[in-house]
PyMOL Python script that loads the backbone (N, CA, C, O; Angstrom):
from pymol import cmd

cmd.read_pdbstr("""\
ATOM      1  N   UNK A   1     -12.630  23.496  17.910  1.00  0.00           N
ATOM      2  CA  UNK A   1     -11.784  23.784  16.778  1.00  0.00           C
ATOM      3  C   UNK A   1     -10.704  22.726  16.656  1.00  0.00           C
ATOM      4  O   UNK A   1     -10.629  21.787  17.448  1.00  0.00           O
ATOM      5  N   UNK A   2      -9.825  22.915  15.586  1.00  0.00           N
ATOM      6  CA  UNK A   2      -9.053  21.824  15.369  1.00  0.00           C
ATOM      7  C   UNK A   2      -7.847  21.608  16.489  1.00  0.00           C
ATOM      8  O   UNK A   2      -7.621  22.543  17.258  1.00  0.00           O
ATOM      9  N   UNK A   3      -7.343  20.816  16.555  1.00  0.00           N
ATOM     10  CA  UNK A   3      -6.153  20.651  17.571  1.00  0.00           C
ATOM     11  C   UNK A   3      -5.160  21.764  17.238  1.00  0.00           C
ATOM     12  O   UNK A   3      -5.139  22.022  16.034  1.00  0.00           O
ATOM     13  N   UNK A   4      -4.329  22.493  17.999  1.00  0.00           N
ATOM     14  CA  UNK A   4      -3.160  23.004  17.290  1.00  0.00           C
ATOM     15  C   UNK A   4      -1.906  22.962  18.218  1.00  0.00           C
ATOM     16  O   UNK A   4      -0.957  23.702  18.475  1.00  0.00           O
ATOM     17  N   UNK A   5      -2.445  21.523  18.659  1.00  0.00           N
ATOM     18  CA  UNK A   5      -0.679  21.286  19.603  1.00  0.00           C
ATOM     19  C   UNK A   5      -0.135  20.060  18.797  1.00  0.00           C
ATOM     20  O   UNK A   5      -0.735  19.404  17.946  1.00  0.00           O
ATOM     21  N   UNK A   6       1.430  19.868  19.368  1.00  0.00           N
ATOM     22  CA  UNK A   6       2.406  18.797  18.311  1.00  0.00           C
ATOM     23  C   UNK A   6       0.996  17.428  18.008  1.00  0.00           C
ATOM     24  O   UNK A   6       0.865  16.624  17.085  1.00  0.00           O
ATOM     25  N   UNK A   7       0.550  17.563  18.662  1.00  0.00           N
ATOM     26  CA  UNK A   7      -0.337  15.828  18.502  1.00  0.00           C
ATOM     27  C   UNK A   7      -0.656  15.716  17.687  1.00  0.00           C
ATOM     28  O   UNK A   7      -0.469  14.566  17.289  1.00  0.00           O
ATOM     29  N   UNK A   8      -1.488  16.775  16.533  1.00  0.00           N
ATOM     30  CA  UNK A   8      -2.335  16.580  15.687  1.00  0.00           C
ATOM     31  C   UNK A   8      -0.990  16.367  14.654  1.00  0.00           C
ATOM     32  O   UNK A   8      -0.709  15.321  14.070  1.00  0.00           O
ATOM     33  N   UNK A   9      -0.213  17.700  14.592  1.00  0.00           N
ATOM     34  CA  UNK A   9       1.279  17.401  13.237  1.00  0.00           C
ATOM     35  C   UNK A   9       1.083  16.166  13.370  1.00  0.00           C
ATOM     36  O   UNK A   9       0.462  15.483  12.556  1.00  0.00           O
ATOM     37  N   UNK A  10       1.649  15.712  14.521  1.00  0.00           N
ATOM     38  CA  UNK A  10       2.456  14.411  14.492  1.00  0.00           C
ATOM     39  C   UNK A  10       0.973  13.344  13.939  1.00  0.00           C
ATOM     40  O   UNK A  10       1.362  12.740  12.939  1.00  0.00           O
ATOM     41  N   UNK A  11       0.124  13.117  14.121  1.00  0.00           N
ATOM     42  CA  UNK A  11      -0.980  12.203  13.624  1.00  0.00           C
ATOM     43  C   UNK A  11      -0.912  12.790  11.706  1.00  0.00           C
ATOM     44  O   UNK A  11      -0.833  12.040  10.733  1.00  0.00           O
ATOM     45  N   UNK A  12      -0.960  13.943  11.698  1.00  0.00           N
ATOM     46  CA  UNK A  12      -1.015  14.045  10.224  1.00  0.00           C
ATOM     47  C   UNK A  12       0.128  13.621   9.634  1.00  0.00           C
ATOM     48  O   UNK A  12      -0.012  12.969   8.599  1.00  0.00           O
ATOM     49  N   UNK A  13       1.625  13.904  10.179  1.00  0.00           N
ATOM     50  CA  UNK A  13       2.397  13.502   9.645  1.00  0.00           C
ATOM     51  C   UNK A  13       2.903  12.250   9.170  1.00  0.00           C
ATOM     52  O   UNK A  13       3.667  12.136   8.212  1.00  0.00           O
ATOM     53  N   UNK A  14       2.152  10.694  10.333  1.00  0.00           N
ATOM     54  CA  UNK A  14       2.194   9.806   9.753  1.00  0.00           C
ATOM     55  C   UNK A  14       1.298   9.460   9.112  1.00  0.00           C
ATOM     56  O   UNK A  14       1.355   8.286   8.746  1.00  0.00           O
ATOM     57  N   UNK A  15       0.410  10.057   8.797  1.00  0.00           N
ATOM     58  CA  UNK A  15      -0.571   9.232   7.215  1.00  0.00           C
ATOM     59  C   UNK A  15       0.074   9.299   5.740  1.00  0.00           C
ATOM     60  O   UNK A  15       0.936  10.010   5.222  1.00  0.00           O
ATOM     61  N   UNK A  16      -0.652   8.346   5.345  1.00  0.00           N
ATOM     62  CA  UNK A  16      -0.161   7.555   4.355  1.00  0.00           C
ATOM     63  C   UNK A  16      -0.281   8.610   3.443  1.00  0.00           C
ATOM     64  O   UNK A  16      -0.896   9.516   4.005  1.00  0.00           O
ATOM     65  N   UNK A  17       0.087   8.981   2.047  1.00  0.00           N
ATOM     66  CA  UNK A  17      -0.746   9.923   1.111  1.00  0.00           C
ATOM     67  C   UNK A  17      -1.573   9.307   0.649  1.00  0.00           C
ATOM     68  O   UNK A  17      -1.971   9.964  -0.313  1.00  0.00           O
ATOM     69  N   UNK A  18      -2.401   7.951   0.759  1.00  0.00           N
ATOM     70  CA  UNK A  18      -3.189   7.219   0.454  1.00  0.00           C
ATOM     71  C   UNK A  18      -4.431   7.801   1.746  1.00  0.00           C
ATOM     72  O   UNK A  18      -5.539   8.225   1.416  1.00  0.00           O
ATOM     73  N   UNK A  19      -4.028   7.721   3.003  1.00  0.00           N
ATOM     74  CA  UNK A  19      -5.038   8.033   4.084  1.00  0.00           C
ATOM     75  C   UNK A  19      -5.514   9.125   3.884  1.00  0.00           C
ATOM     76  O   UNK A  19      -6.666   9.441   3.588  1.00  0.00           O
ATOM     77  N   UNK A  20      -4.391   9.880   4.087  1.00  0.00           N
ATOM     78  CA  UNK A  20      -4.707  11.392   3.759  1.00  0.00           C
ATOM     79  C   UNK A  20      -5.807  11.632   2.664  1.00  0.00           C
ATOM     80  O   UNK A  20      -6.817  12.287   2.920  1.00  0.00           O
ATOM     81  N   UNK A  21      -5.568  11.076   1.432  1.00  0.00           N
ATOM     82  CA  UNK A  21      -6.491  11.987   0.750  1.00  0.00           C
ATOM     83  C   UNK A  21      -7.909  11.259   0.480  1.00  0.00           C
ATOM     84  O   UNK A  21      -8.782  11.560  -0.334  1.00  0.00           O
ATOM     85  N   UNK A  22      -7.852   9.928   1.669  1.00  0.00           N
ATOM     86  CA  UNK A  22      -9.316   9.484   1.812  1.00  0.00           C
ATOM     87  C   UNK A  22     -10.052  10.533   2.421  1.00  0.00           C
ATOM     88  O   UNK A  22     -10.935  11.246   1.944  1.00  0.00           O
ATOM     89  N   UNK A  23      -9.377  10.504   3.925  1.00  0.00           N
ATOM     90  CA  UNK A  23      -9.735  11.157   4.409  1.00  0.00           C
ATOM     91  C   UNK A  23     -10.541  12.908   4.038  1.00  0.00           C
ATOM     92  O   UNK A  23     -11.698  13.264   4.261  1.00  0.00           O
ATOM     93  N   UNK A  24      -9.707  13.476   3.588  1.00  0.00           N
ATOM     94  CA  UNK A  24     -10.008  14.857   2.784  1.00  0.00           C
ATOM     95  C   UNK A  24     -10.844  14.573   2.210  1.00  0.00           C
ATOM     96  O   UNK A  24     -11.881  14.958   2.749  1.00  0.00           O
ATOM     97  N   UNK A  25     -11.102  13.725   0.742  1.00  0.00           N
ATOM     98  CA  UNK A  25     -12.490  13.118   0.361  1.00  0.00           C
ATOM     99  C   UNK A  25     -13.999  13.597   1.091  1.00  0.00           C
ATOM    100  O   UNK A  25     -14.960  14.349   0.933  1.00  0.00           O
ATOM    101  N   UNK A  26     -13.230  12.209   2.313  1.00  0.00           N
ATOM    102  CA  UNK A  26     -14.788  12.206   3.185  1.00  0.00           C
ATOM    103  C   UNK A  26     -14.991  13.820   3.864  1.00  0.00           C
ATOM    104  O   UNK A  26     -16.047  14.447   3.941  1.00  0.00           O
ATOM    105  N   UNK A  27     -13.680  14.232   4.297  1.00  0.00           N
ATOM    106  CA  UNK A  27     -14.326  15.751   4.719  1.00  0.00           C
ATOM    107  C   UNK A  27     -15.112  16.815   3.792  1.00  0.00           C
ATOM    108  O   UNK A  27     -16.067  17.484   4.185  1.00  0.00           O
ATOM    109  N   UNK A  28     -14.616  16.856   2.640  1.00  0.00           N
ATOM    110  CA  UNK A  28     -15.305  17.668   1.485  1.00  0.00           C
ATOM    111  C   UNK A  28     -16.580  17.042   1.357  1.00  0.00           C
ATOM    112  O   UNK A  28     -17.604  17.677   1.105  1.00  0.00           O
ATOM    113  N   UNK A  29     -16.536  15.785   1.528  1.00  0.00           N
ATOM    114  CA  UNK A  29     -17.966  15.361   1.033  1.00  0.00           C
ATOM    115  C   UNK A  29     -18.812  15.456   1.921  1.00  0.00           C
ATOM    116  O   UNK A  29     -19.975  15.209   1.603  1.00  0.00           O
ATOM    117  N   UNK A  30     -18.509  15.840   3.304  1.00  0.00           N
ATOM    118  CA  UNK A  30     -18.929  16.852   4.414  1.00  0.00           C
ATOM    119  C   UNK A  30     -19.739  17.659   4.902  1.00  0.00           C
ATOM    120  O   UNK A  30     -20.788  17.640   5.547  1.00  0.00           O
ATOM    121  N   UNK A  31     -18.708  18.716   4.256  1.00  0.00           N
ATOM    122  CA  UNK A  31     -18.601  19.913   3.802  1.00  0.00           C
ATOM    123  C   UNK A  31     -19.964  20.169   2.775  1.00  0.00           C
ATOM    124  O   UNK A  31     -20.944  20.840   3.098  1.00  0.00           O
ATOM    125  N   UNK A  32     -19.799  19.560   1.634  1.00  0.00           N
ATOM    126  CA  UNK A  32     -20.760  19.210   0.520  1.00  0.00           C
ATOM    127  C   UNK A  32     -22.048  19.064   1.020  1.00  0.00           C
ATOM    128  O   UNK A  32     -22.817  20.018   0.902  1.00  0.00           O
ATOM    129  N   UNK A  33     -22.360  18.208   1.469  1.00  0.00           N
ATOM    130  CA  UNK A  33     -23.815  17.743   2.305  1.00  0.00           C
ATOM    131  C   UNK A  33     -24.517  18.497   3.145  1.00  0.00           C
ATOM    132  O   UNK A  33     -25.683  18.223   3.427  1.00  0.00           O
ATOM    133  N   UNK A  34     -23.782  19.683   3.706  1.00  0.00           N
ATOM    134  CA  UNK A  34     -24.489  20.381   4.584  1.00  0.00           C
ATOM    135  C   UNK A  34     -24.784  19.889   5.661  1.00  0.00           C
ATOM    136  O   UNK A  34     -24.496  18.758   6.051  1.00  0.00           O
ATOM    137  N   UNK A  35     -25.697  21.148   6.514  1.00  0.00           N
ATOM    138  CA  UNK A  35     -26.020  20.448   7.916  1.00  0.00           C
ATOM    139  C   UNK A  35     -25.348  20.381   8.708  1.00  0.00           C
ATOM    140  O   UNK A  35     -25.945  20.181   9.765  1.00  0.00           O
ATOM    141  N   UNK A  36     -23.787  20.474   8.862  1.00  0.00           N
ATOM    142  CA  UNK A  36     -22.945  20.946   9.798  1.00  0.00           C
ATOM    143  C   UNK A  36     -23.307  22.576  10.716  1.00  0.00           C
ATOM    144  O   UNK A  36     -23.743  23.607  10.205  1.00  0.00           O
ATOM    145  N   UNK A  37     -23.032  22.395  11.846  1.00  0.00           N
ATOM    146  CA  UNK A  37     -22.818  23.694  12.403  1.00  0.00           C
ATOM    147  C   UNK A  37     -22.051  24.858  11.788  1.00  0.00           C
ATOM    148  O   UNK A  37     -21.714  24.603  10.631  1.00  0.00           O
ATOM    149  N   UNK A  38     -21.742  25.845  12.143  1.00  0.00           N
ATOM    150  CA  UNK A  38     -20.496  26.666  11.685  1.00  0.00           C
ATOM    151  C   UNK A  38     -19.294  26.292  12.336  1.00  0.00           C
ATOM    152  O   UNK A  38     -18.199  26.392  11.784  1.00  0.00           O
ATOM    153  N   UNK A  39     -19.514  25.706  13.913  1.00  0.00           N
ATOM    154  CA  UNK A  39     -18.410  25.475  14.318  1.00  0.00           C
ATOM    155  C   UNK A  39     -17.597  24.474  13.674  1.00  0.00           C
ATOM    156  O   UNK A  39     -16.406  24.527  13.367  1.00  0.00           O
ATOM    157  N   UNK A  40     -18.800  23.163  13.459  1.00  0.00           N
ATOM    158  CA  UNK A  40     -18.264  21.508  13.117  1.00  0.00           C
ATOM    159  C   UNK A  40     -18.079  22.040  11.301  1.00  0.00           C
ATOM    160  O   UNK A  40     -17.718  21.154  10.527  1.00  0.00           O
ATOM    161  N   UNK A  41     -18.317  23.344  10.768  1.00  0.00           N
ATOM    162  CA  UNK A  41     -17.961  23.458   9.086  1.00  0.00           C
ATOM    163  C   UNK A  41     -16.548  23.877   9.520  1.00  0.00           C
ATOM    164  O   UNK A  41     -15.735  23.076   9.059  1.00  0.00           O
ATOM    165  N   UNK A  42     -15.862  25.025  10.373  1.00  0.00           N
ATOM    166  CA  UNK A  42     -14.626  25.239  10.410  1.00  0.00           C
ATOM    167  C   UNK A  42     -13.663  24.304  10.906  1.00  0.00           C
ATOM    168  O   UNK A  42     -12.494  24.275  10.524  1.00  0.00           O
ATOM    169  N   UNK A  43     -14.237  23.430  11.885  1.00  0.00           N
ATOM    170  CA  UNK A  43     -13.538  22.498  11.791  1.00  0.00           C
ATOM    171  C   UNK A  43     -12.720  21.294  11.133  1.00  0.00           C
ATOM    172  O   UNK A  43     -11.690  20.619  11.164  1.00  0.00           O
ATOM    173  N   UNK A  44     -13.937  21.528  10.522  1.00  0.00           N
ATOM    174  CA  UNK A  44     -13.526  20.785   9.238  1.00  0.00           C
ATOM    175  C   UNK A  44     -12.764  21.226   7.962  1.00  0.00           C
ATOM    176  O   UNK A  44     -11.948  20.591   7.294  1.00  0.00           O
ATOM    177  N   UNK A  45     -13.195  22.353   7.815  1.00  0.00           N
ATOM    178  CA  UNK A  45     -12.562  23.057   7.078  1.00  0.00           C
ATOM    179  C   UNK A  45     -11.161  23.089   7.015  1.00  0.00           C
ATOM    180  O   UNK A  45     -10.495  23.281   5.998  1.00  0.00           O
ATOM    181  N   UNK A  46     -10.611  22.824   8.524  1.00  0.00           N
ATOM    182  CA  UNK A  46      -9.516  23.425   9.055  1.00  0.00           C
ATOM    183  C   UNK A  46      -8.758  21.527   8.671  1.00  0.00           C
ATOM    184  O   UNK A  46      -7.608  21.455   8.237  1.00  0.00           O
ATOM    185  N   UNK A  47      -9.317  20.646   8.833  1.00  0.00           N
ATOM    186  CA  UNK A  47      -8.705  19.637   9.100  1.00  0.00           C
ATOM    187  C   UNK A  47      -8.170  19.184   7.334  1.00  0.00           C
ATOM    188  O   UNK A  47      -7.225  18.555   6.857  1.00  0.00           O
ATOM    189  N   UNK A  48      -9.269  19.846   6.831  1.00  0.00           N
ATOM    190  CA  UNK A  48      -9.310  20.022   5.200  1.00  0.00           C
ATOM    191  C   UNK A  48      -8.412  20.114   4.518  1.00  0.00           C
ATOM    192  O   UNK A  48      -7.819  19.297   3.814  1.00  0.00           O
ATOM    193  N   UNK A  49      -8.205  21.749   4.823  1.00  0.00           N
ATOM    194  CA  UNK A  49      -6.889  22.689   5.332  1.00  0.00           C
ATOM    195  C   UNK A  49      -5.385  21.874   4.900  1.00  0.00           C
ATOM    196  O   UNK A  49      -4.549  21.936   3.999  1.00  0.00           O
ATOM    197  N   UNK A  50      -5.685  20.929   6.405  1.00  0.00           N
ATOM    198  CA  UNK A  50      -4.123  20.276   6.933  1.00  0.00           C
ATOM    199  C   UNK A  50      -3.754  18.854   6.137  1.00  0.00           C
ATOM    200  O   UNK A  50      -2.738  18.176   5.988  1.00  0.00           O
ATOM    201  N   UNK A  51      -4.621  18.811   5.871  1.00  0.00           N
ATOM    202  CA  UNK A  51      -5.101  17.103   5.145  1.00  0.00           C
ATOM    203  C   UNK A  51      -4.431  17.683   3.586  1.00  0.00           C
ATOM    204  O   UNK A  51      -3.244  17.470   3.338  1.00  0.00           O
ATOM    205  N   UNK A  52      -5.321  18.422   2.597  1.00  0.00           N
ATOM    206  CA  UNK A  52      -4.207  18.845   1.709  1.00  0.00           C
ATOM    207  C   UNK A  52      -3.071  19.577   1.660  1.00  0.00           C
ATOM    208  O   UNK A  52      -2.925  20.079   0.545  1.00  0.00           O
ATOM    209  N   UNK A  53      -2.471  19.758   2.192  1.00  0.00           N
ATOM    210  CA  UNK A  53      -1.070  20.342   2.800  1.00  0.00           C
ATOM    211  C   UNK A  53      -0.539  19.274   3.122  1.00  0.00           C
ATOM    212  O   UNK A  53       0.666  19.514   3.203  1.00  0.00           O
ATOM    213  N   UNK A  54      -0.749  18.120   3.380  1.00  0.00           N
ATOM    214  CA  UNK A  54      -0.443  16.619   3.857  1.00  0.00           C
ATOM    215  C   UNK A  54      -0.024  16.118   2.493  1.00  0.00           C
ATOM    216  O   UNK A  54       1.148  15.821   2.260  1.00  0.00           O
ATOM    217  N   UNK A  55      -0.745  16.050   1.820  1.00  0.00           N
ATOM    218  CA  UNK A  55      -0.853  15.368   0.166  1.00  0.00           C
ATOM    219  C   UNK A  55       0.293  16.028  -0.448  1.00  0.00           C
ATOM    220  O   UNK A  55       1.322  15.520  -0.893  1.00  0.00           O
ATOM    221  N   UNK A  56      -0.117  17.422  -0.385  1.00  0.00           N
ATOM    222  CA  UNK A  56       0.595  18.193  -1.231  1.00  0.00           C
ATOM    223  C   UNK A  56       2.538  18.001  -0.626  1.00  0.00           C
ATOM    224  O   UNK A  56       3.504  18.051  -1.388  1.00  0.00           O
ATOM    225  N   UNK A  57       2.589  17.824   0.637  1.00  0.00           N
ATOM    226  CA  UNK A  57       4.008  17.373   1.207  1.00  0.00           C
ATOM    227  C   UNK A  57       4.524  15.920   0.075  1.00  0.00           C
ATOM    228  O   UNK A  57       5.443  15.994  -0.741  1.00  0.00           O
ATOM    229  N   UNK A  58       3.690  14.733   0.310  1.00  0.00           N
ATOM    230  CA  UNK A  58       3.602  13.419  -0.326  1.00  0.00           C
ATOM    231  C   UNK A  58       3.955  13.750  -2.043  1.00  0.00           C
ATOM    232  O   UNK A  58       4.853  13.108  -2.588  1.00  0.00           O
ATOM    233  N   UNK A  59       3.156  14.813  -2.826  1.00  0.00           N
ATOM    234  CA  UNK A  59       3.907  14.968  -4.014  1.00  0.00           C
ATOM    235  C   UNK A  59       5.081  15.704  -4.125  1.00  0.00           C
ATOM    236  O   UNK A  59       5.969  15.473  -4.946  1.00  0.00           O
ATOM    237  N   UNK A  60       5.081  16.453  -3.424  1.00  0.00           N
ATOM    238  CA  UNK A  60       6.447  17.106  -3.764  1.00  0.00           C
ATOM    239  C   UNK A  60       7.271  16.564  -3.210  1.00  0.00           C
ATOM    240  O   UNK A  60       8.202  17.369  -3.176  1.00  0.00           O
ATOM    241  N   UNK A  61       7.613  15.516  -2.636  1.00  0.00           N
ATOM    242  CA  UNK A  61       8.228  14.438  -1.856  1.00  0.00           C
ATOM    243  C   UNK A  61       8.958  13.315  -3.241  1.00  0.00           C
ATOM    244  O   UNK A  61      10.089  13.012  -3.622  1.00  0.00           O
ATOM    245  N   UNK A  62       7.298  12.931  -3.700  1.00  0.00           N
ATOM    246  CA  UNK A  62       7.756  12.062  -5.094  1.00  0.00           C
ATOM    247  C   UNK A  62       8.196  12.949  -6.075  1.00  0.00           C
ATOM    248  O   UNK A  62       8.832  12.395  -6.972  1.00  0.00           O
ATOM    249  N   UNK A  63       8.082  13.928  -6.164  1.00  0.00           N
ATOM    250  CA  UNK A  63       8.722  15.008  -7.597  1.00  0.00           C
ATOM    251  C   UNK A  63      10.198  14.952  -7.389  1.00  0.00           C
ATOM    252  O   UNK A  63      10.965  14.712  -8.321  1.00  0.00           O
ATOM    253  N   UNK A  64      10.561  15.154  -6.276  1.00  0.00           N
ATOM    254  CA  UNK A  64      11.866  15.229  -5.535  1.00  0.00           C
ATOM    255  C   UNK A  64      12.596  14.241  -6.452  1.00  0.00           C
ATOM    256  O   UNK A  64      13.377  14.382  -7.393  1.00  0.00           O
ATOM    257  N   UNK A  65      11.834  12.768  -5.578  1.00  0.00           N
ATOM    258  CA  UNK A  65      12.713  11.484  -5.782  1.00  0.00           C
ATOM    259  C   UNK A  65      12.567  11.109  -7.495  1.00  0.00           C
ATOM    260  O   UNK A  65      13.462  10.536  -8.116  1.00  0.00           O
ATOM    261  N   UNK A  66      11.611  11.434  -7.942  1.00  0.00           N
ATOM    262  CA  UNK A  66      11.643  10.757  -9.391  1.00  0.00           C
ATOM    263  C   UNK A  66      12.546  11.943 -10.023  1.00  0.00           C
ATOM    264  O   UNK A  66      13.595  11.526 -10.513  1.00  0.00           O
ATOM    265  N   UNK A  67      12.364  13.190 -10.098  1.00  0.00           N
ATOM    266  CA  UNK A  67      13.890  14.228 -10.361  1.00  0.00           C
ATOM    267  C   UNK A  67      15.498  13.869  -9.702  1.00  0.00           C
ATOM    268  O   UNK A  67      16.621  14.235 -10.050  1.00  0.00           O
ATOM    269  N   UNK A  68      15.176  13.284  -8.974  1.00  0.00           N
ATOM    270  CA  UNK A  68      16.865  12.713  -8.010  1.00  0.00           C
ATOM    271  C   UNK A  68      17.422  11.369  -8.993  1.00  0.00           C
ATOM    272  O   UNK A  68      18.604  11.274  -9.323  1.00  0.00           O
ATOM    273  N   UNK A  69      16.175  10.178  -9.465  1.00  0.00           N
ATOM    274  CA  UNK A  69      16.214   9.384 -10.294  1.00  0.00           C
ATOM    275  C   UNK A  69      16.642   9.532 -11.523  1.00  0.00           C
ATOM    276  O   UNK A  69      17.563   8.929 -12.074  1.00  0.00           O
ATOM    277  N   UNK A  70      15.686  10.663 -12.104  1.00  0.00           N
ATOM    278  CA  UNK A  70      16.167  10.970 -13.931  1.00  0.00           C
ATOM    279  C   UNK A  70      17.716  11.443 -13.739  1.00  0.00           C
ATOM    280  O   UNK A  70      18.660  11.030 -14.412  1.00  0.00           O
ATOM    281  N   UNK A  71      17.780  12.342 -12.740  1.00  0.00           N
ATOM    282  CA  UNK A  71      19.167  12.968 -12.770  1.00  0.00           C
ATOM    283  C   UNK A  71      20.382  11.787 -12.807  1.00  0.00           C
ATOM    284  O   UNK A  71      21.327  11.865 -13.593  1.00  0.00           O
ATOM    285  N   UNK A  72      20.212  10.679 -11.837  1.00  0.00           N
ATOM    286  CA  UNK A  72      21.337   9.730 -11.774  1.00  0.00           C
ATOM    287  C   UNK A  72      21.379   9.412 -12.751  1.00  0.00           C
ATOM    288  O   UNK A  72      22.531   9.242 -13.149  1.00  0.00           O
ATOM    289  N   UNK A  73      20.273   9.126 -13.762  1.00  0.00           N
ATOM    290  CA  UNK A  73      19.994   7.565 -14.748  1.00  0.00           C
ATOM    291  C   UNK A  73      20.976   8.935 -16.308  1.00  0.00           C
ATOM    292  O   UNK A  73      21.620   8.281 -17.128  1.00  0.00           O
ATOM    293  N   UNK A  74      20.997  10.132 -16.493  1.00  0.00           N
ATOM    294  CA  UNK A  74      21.414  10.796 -17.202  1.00  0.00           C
ATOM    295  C   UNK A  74      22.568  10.878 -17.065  1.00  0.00           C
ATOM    296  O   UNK A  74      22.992  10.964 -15.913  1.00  0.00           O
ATOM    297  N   UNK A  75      23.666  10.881 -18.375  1.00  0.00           N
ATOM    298  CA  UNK A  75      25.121  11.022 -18.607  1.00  0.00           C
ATOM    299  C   UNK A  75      25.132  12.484 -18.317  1.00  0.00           C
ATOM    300  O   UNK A  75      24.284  13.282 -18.717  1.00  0.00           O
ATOM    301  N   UNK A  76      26.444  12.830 -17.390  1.00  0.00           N
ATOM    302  CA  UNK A  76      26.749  14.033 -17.337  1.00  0.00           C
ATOM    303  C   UNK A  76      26.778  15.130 -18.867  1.00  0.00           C
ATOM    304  O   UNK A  76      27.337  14.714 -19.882  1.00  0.00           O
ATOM    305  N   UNK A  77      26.209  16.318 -18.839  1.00  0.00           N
ATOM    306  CA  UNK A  77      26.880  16.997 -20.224  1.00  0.00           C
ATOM    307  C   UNK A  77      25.313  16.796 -21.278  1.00  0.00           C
ATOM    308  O   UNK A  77      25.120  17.237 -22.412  1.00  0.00           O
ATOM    309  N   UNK A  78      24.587  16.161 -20.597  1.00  0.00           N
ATOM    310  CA  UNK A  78      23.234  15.490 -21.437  1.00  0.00           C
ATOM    311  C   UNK A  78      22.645  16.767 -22.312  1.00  0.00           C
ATOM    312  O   UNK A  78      23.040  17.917 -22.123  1.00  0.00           O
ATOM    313  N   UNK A  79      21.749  16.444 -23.192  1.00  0.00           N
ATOM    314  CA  UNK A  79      20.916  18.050 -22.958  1.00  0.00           C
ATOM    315  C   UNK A  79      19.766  18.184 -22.428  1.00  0.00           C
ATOM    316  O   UNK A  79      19.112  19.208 -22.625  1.00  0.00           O
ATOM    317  N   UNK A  80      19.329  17.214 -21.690  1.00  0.00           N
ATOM    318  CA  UNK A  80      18.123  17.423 -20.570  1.00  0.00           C
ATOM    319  C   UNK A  80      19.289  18.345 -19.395  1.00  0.00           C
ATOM    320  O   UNK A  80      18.703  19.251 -18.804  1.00  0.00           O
ATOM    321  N   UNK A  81      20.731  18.205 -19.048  1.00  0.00           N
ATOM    322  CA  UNK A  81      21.189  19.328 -17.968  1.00  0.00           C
ATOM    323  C   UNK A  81      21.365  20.718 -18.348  1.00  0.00           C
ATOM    324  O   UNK A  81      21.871  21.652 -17.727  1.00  0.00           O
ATOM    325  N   UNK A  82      20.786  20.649 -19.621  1.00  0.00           N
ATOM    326  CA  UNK A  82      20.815  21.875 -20.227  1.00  0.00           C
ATOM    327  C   UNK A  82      19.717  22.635 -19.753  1.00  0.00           C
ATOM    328  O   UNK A  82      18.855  22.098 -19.058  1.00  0.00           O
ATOM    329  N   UNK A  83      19.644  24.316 -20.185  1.00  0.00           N
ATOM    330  CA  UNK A  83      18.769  24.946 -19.252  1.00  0.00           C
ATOM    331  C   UNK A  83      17.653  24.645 -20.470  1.00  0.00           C
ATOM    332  O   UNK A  83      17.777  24.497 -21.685  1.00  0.00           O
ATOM    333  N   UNK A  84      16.139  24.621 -19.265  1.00  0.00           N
ATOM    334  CA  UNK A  84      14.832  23.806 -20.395  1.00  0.00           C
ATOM    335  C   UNK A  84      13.379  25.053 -20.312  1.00  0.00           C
ATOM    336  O   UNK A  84      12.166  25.074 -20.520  1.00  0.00           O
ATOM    337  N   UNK A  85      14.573  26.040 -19.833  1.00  0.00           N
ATOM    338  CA  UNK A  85      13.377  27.535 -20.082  1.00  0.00           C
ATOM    339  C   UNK A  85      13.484  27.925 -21.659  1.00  0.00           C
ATOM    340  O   UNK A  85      13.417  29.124 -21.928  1.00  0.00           O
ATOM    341  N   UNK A  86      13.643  27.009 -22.696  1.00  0.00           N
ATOM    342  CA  UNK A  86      13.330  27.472 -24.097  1.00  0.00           C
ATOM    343  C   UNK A  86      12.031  27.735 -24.648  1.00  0.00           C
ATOM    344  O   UNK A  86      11.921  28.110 -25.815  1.00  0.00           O
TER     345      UNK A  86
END
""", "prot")
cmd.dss("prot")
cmd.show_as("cartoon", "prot")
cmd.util.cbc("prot")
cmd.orient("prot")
């Protein structure tokens, strides 16, 4: 089964969001092909799993910073700081 001590975080945590979602790719496409065991499908499954949860960190990472951006680049009082549930 998949790792579930700090080693693996820490290996997922430094990939790229470029690696990452090669990677995931090739696992789905995996997955896809069949012929895996049940064990080597949950495994994978699992790495699947962690791999988009990886990505998904990487965008909401950039949503962050490009929202931290618009906010500076806007004059206080704007009406984008206005509330935009209309």
């Amino acid at each position: 089964m998949a790792s579930t001590d700090g080693q693996g975080a820490d290996e997922l945590a430094a990939l790229s969001y470029e690696e990452a979602r090669d990677e995931l790719v090739a696992v789905v496409a995996r997955l896809e092909a069949g012929g895996a065991s049940l064990e080597e499908s949950l495994t994978l499954w699992e790495r699947g799993e962690a791999l988009a949860a990886r990505c998904q960190q990487w965008l909401d990472g950039a949503r962050e910073r490009l929202s931290a951006a618009q906010s500076q680049d806007r004059p206080a009082g704007s009406p984008e700081d206005a509330d935009t549930d209309r």
